[in-house]
Phi, psi and omega in degrees: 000143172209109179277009167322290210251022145299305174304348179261006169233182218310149186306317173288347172292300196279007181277321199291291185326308188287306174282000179272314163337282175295330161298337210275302196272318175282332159314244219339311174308317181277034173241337218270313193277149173293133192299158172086330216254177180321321184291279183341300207287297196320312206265297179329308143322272187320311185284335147348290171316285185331306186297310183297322176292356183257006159278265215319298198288341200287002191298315164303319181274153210201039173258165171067051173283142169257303219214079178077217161261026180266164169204172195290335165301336152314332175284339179261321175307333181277301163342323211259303103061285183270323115016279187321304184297353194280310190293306178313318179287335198277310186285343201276312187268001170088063143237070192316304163321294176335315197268317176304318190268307180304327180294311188281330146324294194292291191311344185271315181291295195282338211249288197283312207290289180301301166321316162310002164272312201274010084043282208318142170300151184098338192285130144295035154244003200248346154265344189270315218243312173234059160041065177246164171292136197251146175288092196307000000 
């Protein structure tokens, strides 16, 4: 592992990293915990948080442009985005089934799916875990 060049690269980048992570850690956790009880909502709310902020900052990151400085992972941050108000309104509203089947989508999808992208060679996560040169 080397964590060079996550630290050499853009604030938005290490922002995007650190909280997809730590969402990363607390999803696992929420599978763990008994559904409902405080603990659950505290991690929940958080990992919430987490997520919009590793949607959010990717608006900022501009690698793999398709389309200007867009790219198709941009299309999943709104998605990932909206997904959220879907799950928050769904427990708000008692649709338990609803918030279960979104939450867990977003983490396999939004979370896992993608991330098993930055994997890839040339990704600077993919010089961070096997310590290769990342493509800039």
């Amino acid at each position: 592992m080397n964590l060079q060049p996550l630290l050499t690269s853009s604030p938005a980048i290490q922002l995007h990293t650190y909280a997809a992570v730590l969402a990363l850690l607390l999803g696992l956790c929420q599978f763990v915990l008994p559904r409902g009880n405080m603990a659950h909502r505290v991690v929940g709310v958080s990992w919430v948080g987490l997520m919009a902020v590793v949607a959010l900052s990717s608006f900022f990151i501009h690698q793999g442009r398709i389309i200007g400085i867009w790219s198709p992972i941009h299309l999943l941050s709104v998605l990932t985005l909206a997904m959220l108000a879907v799950a928050v309104i769904a427990i708000r509203r008692g649709n338990v089934r609803l918030h279960r089947q979104t939450m867990t989508s977003l983490f396999v999808f939004a979370l896992l799916g993608a991330g098993a992208f930055t994997l890839l060679p040339g990704r600077i996560m993919h010089a961070v875990i096997f310590a290769t040169p990342a493509t800039p």
